[in-house]
C-alpha positions in Angstrom: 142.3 86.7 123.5 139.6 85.6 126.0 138.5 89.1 125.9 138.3 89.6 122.7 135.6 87.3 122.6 133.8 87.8 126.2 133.5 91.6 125.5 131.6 91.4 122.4 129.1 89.1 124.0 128.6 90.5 127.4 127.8 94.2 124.9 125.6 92.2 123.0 123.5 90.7 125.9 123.1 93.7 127.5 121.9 95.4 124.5 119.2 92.6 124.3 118.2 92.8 127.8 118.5 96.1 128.8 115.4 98.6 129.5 114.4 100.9 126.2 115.5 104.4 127.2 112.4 106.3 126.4 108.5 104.9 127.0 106.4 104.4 124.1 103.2 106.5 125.0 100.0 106.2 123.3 97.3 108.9 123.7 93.7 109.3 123.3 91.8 112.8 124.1 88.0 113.3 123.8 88.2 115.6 121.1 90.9 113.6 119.5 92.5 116.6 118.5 96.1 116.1 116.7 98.2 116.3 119.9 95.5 113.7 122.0 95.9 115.8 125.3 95.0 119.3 127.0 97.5 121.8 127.2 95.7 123.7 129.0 94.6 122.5 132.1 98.0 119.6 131.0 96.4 115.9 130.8 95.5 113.2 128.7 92.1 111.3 128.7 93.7 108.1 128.5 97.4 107.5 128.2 99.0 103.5 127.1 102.2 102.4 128.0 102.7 98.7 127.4 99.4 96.9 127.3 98.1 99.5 130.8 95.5 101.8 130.0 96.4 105.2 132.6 92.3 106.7 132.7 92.1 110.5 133.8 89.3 110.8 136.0 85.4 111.3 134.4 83.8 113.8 136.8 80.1 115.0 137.5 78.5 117.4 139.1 75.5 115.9 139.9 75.5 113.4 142.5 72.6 111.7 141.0 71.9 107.7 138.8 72.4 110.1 135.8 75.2 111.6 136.9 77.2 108.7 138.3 75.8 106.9 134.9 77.6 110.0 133.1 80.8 109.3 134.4 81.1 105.5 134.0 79.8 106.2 130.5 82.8 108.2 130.1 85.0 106.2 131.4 83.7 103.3 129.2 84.3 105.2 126.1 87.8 105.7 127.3 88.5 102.0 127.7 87.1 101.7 124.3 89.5 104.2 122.8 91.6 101.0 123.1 89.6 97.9 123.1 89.0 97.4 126.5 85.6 96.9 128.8 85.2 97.4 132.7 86.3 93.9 132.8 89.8 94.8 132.0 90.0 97.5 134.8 92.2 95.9 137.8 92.3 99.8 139.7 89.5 102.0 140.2 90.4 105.6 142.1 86.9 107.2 143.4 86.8 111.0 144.7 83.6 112.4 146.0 82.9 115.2 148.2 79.7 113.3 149.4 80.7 109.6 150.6 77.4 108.9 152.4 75.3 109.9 149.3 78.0 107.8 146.2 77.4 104.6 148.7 74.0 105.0 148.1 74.8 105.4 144.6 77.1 102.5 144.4 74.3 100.2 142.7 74.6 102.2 139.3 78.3 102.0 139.1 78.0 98.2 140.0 75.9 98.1 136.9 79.2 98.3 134.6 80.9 95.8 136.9 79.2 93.0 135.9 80.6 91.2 139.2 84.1 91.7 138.3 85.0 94.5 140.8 88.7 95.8 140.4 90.8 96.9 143.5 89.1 99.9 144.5 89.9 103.0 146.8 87.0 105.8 147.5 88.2 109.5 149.1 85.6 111.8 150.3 87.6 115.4 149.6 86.3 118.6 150.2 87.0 119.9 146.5 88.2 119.0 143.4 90.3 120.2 140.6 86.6 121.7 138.8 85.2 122.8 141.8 81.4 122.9 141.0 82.4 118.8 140.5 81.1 116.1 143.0 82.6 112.8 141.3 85.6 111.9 139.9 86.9 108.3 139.2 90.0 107.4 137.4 91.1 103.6 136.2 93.6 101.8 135.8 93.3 98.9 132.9 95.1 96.2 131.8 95.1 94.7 128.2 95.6 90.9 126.9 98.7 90.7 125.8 
């Protein structure tokens, strides 16, 4: 009898508590096309599970002001897509094949910071996915619940 009534309880809690099987993804694409991605090349601009923004990396090919300002540009319209600012960003991923010229740089991304600088990792590499490209910097945001 006991388990008559335990086993309908314990089923019932770990309905309630258990992990969703599938992840609700939202997109966003520049173009904002119907399927908000790229099949070609195979990514989404910005990709929201939760309240975490997932920001494919802005690139340049000029290792300029205007060219980093490009980029962050970019990547502030991406947060947009979803309400955020550079002060939700918590992870910022920087590739460059030119480390010694994006420090010099550093004071125009700074700009967009405001003083609220996220974790942040820069990589010099020696090419990258568009290879004419000398920037690329992907985030990671977080929204208010």
């Amino acid at each position: 009898m006991k388990y008559i009534i335990i086993f309908p309880l314990l089923f019932t809690f770990f309905n309630v508590f258990s992990q969703e099987k599938e992840i609700k993804k939202e997109k966003w694409h520049w173009n904002n096309n119907k399927a908000k991605q790229d099949t070609v090349a195979g990514y989404t601009q910005v990709l929201k599970v939760d309240n975490v923004l997932y920001i494919s990396g802005a690139v340049t090919t000029d290792l300029t002001p205007e060219g980093v300002q490009s980029v962050y540009n970019d990547l502030k319209a991406s947060l947009q897509s979803f309400g955020a600012t550079f002060q939700n960003v918590v992870k910022e991923n920087l590739y460059t094949t030119d480390i010694a010229e994006m420090k010099k740089l550093n004071y125009v991304r700074k700009k967009f910071y405001k003083n609220d600088f996220p974790a942040a990792t820069w990589v010099q590499i020696q090419r990258l996915y568009m290879a004419e490209a000398k920037l690329e910097v992907e985030l990671i945001a977080h929204l208010p619940k």
